[in-house]
mmCIF file of the N, C-alpha and C atoms, coordinates in Angstrom:
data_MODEL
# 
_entry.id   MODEL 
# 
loop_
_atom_site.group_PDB 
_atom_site.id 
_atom_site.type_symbol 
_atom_site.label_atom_id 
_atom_site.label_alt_id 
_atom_site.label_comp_id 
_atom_site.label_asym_id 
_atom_site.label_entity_id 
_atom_site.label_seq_id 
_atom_site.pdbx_PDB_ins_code 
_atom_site.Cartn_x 
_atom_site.Cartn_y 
_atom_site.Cartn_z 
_atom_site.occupancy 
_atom_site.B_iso_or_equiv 
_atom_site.pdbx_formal_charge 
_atom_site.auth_seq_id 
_atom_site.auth_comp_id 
_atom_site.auth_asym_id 
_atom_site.auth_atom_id 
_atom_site.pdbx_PDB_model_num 
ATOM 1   N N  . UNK A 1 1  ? 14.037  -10.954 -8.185  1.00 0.00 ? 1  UNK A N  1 
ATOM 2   C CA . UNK A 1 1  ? 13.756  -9.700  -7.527  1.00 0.00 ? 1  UNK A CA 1 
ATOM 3   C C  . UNK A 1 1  ? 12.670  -9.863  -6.497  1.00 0.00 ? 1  UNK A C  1 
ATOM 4   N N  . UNK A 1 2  ? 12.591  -8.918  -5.482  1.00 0.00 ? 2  UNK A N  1 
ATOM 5   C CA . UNK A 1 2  ? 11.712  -8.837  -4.438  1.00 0.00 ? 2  UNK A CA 1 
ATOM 6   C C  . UNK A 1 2  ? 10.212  -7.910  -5.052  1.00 0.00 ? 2  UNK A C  1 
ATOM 7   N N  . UNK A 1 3  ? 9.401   -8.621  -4.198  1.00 0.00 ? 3  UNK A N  1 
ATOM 8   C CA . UNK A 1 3  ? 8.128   -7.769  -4.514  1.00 0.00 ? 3  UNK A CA 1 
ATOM 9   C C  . UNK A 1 3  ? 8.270   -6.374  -3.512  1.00 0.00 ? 3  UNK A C  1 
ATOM 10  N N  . UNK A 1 4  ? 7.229   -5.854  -3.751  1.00 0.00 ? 4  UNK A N  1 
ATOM 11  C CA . UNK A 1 4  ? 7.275   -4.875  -2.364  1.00 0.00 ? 4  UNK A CA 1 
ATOM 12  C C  . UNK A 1 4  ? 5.968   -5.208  -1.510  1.00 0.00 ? 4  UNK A C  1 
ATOM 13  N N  . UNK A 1 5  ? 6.290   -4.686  -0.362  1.00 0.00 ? 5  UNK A N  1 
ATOM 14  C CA . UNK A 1 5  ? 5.536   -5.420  0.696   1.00 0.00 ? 5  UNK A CA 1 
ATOM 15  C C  . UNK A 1 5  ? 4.086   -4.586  0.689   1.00 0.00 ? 5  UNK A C  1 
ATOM 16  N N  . UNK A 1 6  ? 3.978   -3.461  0.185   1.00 0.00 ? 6  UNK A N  1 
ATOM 17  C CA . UNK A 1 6  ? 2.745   -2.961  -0.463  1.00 0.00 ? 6  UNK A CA 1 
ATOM 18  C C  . UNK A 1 6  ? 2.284   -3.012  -1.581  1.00 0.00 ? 6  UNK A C  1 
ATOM 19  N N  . UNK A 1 7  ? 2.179   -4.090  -1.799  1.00 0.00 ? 7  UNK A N  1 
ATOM 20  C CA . UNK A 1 7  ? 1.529   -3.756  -3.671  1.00 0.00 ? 7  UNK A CA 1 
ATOM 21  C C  . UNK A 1 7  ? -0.127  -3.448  -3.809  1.00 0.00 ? 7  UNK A C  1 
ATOM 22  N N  . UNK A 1 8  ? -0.403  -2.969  -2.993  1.00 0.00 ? 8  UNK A N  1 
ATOM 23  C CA . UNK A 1 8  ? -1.953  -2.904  -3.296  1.00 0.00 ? 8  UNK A CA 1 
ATOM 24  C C  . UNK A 1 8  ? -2.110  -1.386  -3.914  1.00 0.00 ? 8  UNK A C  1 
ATOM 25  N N  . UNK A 1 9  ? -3.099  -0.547  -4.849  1.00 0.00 ? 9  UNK A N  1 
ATOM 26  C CA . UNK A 1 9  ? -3.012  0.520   -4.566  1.00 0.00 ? 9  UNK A CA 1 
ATOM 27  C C  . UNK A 1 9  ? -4.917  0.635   -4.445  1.00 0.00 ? 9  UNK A C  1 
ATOM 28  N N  . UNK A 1 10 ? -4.891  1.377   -3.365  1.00 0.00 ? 10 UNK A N  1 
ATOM 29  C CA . UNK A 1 10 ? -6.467  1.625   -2.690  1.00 0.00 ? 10 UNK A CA 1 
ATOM 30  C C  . UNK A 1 10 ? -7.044  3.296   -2.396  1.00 0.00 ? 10 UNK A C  1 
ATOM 31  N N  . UNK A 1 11 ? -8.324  3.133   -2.133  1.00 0.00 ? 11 UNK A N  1 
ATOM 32  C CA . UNK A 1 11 ? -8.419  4.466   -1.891  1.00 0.00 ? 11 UNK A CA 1 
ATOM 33  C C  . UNK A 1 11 ? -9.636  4.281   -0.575  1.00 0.00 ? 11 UNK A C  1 
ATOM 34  N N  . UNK A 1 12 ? -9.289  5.010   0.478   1.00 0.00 ? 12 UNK A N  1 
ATOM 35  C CA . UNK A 1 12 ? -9.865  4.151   1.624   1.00 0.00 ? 12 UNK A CA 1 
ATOM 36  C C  . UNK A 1 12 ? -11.116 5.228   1.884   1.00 0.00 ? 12 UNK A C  1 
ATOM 37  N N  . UNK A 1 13 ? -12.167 5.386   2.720   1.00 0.00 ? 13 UNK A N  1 
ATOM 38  C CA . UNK A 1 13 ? -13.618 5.201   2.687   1.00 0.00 ? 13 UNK A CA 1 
ATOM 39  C C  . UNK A 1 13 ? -13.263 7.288   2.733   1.00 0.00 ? 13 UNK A C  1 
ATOM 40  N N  . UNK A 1 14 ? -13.980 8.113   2.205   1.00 0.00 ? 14 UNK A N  1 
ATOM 41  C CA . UNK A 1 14 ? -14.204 9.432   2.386   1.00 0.00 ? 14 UNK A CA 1 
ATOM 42  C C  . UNK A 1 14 ? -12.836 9.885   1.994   1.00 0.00 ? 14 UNK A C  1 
ATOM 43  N N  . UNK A 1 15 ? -11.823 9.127   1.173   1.00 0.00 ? 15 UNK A N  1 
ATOM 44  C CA . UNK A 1 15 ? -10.155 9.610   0.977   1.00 0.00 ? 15 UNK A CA 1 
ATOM 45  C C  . UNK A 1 15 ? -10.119 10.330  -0.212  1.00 0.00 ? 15 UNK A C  1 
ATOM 46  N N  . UNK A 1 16 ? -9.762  11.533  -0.564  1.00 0.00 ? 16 UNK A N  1 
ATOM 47  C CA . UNK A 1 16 ? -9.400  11.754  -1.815  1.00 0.00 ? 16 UNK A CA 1 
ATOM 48  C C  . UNK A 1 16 ? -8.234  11.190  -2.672  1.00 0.00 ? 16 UNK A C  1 
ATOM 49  N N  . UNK A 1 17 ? -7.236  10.413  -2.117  1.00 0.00 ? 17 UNK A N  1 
ATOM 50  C CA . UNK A 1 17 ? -6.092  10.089  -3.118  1.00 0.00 ? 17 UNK A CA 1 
ATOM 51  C C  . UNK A 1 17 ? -5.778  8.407   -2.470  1.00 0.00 ? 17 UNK A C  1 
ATOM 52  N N  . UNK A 1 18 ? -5.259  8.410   -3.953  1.00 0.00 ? 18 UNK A N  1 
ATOM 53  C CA . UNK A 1 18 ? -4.583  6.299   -3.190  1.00 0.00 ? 18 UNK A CA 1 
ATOM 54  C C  . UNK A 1 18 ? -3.700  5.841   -2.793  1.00 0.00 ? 18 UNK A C  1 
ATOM 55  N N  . UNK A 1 19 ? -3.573  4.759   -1.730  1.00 0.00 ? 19 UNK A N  1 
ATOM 56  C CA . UNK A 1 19 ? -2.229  4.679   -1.030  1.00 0.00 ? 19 UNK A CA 1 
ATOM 57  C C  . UNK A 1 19 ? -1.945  2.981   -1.552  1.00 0.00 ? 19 UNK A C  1 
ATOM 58  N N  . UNK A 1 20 ? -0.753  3.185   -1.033  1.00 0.00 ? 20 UNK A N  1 
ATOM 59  C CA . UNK A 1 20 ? 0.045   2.178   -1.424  1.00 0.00 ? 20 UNK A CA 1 
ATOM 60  C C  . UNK A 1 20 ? -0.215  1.249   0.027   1.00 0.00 ? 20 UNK A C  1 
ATOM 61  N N  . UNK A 1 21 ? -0.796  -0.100  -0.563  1.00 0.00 ? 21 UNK A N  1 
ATOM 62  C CA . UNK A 1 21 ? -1.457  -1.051  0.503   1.00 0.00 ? 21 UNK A CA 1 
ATOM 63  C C  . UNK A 1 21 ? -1.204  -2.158  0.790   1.00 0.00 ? 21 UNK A C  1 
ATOM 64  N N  . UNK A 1 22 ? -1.406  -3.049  2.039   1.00 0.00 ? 22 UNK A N  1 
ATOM 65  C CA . UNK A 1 22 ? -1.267  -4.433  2.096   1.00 0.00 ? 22 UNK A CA 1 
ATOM 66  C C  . UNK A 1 22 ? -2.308  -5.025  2.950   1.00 0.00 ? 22 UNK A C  1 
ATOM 67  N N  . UNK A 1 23 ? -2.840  -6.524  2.871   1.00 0.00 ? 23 UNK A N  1 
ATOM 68  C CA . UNK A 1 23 ? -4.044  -6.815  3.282   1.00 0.00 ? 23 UNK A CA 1 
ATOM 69  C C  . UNK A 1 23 ? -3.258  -7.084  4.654   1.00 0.00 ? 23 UNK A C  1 
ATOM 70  N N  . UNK A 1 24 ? -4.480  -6.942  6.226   1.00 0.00 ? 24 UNK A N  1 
ATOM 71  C CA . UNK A 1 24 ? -4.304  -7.427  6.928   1.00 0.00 ? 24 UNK A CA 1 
ATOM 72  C C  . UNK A 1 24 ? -4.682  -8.675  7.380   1.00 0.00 ? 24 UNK A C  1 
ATOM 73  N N  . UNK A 1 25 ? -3.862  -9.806  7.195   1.00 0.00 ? 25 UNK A N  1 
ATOM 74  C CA . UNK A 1 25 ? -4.727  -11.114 7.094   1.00 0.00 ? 25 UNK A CA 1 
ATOM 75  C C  . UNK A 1 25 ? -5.504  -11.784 5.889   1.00 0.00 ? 25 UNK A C  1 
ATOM 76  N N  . UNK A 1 26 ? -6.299  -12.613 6.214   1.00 0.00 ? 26 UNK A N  1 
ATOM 77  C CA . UNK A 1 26 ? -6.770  -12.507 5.318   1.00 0.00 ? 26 UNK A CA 1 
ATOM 78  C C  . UNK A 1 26 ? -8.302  -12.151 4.780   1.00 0.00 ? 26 UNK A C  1 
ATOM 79  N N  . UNK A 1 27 ? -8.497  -10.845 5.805   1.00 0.00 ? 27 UNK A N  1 
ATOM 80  C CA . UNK A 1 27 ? -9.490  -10.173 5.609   1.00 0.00 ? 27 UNK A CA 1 
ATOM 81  C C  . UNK A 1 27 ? -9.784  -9.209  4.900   1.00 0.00 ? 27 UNK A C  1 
ATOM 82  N N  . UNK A 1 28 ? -10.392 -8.388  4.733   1.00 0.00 ? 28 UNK A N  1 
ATOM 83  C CA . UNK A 1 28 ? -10.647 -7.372  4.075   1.00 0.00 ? 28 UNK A CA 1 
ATOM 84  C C  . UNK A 1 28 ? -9.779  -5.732  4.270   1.00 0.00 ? 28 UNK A C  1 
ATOM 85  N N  . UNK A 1 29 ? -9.400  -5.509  5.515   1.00 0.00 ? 29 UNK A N  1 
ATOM 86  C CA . UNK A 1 29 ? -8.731  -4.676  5.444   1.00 0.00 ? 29 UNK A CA 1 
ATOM 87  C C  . UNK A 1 29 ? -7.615  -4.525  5.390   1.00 0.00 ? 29 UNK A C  1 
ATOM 88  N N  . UNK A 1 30 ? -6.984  -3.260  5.264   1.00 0.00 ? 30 UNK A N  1 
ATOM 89  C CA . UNK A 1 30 ? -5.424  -2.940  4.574   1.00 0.00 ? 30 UNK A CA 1 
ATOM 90  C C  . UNK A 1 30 ? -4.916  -2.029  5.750   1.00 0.00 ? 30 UNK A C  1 
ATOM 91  N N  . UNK A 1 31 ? -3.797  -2.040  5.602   1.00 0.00 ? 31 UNK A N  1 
ATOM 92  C CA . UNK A 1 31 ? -2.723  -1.247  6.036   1.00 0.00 ? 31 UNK A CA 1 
ATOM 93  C C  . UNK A 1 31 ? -1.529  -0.374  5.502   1.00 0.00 ? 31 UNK A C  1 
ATOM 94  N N  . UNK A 1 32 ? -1.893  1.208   5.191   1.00 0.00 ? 32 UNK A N  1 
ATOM 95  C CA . UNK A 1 32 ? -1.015  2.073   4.300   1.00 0.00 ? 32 UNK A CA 1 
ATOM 96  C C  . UNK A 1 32 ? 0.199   2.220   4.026   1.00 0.00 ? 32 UNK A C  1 
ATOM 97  N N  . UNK A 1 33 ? 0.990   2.273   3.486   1.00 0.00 ? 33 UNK A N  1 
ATOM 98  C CA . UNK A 1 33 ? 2.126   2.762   3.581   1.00 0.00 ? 33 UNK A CA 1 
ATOM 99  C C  . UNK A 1 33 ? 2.381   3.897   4.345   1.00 0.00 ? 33 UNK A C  1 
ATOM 100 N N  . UNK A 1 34 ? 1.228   4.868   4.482   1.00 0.00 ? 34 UNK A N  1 
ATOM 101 C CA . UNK A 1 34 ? 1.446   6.408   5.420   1.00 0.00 ? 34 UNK A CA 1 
ATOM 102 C C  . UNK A 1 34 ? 0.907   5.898   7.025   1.00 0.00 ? 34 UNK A C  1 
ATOM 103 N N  . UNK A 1 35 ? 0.901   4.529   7.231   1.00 0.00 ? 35 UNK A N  1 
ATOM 104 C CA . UNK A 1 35 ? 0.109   4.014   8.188   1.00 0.00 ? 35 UNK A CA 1 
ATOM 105 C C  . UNK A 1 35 ? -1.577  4.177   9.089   1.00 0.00 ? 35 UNK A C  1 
ATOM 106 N N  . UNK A 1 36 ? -2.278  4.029   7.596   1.00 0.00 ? 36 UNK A N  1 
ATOM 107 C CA . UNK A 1 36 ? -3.875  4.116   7.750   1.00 0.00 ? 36 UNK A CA 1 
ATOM 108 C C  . UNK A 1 36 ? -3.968  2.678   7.726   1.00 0.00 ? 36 UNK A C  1 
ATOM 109 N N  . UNK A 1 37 ? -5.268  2.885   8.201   1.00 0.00 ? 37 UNK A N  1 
ATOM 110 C CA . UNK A 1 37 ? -5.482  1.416   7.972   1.00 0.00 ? 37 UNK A CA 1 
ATOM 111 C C  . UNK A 1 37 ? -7.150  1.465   7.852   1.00 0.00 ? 37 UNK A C  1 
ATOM 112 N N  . UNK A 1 38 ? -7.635  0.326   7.243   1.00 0.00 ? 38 UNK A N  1 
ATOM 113 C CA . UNK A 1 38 ? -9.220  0.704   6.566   1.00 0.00 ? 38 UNK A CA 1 
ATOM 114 C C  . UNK A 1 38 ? -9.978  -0.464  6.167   1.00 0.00 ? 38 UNK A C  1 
ATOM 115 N N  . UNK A 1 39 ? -11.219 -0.761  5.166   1.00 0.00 ? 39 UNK A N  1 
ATOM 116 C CA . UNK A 1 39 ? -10.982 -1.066  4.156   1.00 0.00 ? 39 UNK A CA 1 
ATOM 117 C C  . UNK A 1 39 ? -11.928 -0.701  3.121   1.00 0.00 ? 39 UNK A C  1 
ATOM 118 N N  . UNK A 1 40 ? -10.715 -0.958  2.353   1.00 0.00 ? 40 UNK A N  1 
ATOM 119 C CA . UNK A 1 40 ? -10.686 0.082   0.961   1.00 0.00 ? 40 UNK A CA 1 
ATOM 120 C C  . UNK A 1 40 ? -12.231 0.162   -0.127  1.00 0.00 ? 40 UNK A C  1 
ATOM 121 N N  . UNK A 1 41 ? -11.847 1.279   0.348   1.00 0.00 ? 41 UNK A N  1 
ATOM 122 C CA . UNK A 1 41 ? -13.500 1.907   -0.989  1.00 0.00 ? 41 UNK A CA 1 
ATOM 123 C C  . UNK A 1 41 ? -13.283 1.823   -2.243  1.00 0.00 ? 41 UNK A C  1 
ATOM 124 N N  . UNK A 1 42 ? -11.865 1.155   -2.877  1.00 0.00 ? 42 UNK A N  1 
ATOM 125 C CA . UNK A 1 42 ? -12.233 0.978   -4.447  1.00 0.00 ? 42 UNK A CA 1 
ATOM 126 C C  . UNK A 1 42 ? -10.597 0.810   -4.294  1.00 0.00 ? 42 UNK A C  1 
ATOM 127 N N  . UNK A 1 43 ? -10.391 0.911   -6.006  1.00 0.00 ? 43 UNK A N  1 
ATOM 128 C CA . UNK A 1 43 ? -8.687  1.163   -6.476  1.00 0.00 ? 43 UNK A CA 1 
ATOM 129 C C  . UNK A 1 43 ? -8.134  2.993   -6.320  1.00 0.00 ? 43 UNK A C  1 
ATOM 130 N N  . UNK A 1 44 ? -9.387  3.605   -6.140  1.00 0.00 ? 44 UNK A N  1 
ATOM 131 C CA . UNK A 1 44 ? -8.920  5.087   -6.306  1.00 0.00 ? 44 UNK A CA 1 
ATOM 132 C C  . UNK A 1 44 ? -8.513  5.103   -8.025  1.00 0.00 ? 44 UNK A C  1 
ATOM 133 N N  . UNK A 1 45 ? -9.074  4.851   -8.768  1.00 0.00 ? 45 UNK A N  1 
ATOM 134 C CA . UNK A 1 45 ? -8.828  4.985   -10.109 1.00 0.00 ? 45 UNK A CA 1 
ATOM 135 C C  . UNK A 1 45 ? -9.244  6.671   -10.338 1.00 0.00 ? 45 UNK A C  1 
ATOM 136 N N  . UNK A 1 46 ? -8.107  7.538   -11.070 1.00 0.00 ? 46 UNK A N  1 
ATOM 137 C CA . UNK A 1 46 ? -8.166  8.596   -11.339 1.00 0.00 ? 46 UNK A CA 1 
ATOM 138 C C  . UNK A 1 46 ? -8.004  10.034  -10.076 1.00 0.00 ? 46 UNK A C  1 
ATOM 139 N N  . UNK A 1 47 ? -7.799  9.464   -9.082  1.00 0.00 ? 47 UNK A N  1 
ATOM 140 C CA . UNK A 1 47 ? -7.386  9.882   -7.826  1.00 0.00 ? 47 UNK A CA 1 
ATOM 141 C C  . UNK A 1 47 ? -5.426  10.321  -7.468  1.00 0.00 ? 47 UNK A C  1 
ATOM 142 N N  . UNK A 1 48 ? -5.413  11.340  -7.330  1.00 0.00 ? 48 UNK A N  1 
ATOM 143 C CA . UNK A 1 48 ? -3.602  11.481  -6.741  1.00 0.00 ? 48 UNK A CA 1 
ATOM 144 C C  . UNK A 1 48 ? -3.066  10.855  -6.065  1.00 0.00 ? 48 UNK A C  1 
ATOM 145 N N  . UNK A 1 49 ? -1.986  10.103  -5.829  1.00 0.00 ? 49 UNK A N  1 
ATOM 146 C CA . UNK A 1 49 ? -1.346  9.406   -5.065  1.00 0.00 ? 49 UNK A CA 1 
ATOM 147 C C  . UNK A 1 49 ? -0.995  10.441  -3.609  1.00 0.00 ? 49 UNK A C  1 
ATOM 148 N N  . UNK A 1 50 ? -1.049  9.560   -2.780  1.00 0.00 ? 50 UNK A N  1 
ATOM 149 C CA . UNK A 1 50 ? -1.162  9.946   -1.464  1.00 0.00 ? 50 UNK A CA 1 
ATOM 150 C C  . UNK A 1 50 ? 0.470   10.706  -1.024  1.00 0.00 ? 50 UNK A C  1 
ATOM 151 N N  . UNK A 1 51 ? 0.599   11.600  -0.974  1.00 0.00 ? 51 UNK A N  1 
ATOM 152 C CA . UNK A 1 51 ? 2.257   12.698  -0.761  1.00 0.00 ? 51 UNK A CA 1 
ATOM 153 C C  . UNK A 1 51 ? 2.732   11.753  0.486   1.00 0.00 ? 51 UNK A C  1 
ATOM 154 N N  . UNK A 1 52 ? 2.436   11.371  1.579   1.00 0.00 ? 52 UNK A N  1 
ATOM 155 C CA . UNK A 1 52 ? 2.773   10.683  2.603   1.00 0.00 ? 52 UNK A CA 1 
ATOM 156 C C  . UNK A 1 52 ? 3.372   8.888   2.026   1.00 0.00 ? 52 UNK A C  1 
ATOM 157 N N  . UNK A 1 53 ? 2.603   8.086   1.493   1.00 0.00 ? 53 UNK A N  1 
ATOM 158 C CA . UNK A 1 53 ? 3.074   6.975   0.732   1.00 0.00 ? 53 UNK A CA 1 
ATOM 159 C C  . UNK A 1 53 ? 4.200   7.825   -0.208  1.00 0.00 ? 53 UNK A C  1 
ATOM 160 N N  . UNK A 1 54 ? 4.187   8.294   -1.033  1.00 0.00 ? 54 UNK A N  1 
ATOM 161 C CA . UNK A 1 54 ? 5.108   8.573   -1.987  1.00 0.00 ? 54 UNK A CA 1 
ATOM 162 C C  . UNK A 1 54 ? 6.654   9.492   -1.438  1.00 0.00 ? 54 UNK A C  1 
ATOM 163 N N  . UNK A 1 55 ? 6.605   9.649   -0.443  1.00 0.00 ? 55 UNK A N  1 
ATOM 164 C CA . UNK A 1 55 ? 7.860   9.796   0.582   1.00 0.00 ? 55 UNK A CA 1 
ATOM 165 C C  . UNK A 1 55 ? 8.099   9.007   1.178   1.00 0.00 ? 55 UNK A C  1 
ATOM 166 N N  . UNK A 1 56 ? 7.473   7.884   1.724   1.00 0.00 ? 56 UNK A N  1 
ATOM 167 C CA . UNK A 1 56 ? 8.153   6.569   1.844   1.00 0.00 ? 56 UNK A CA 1 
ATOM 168 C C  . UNK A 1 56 ? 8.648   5.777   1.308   1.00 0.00 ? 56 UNK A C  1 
ATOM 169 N N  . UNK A 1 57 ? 9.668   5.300   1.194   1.00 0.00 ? 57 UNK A N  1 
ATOM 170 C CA . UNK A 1 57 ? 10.294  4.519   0.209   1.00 0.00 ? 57 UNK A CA 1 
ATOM 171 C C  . UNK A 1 57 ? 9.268   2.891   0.665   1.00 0.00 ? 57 UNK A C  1 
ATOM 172 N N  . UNK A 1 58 ? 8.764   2.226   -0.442  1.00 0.00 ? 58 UNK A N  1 
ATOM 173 C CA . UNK A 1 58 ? 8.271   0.914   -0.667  1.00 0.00 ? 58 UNK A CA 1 
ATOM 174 C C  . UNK A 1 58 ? 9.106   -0.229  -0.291  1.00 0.00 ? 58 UNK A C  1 
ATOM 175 N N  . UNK A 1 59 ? 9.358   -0.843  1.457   1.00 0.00 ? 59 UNK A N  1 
ATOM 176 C CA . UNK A 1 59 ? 10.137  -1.691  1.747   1.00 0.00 ? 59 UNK A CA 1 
ATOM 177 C C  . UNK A 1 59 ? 10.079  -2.953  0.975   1.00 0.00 ? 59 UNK A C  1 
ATOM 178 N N  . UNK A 1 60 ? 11.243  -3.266  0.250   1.00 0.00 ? 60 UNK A N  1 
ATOM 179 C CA . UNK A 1 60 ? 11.884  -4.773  -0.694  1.00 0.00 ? 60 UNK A CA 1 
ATOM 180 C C  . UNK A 1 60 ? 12.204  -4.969  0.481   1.00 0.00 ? 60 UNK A C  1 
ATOM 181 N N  . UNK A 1 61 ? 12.145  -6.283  1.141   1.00 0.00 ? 61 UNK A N  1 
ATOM 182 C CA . UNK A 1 61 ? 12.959  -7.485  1.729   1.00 0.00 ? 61 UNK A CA 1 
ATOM 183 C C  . UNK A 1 61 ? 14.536  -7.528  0.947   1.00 0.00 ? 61 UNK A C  1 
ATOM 184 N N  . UNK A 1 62 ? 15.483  -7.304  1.986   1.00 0.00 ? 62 UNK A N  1 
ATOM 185 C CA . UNK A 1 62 ? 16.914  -6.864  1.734   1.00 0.00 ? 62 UNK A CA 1 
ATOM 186 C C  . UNK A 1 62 ? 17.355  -8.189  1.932   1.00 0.00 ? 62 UNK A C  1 
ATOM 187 N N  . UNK A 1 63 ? 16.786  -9.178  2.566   1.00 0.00 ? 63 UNK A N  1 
ATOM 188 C CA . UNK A 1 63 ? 17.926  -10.453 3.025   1.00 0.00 ? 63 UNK A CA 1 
ATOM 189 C C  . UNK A 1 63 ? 18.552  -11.362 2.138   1.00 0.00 ? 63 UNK A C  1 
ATOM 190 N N  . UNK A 1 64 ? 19.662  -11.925 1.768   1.00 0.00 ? 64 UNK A N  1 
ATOM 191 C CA . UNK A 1 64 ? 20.423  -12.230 1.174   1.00 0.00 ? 64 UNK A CA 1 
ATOM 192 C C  . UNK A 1 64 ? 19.443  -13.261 0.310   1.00 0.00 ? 64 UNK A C  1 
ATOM 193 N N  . UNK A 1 65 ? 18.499  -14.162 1.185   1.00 0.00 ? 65 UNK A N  1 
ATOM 194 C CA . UNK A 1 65 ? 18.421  -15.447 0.444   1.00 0.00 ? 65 UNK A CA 1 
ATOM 195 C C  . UNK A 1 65 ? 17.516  -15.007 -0.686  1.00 0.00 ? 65 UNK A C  1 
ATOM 196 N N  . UNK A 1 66 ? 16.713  -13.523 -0.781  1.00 0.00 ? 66 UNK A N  1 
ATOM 197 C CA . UNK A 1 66 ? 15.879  -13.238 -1.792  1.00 0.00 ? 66 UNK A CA 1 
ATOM 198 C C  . UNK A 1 66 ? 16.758  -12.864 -2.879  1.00 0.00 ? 66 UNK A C  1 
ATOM 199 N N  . UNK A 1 67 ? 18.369  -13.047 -3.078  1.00 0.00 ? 67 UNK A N  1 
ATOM 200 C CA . UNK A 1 67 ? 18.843  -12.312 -3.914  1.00 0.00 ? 67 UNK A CA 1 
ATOM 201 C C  . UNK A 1 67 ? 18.846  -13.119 -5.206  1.00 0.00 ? 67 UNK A C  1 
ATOM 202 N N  . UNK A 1 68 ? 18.957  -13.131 -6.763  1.00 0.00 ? 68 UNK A N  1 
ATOM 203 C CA . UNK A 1 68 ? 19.088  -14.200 -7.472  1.00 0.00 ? 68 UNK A CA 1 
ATOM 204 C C  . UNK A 1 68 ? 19.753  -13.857 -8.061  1.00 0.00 ? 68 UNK A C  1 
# 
């Protein structure tokens, strides 16, 4: 199976809820699934998931050779 290309979940600087994330590089900041980009003030532990990420569907890599 495929991962998803956001697996991070973050909560970015003054945010009330957490988004679904991926690092840019290999630095410190991320890039949202609702397309923020930041970097992240914690896990957002105990925080709502972000309504914008959670209407996006979490892109899997569709191409054949990931299939098993």
């Amino acid at each position: 199976m495929s991962e998803p290309q956001y697996p991070l979940l973050v909560a970015l600087p003054g945010g009330r809820v957490q988004h679904a994330a991926r690092l840019i590089g290999d630095g410190p900041a991320v890039n949202t699934l609702c397309r923020k980009r930041g970097v992240p003030a914690g896990e957002g532990a105990g925080l709502g998931y972000c309504r914008a990420c959670l209407n996006k569907p979490n892109p899997i890599d569709q191409r054949s050779y990931n299939k098993t």
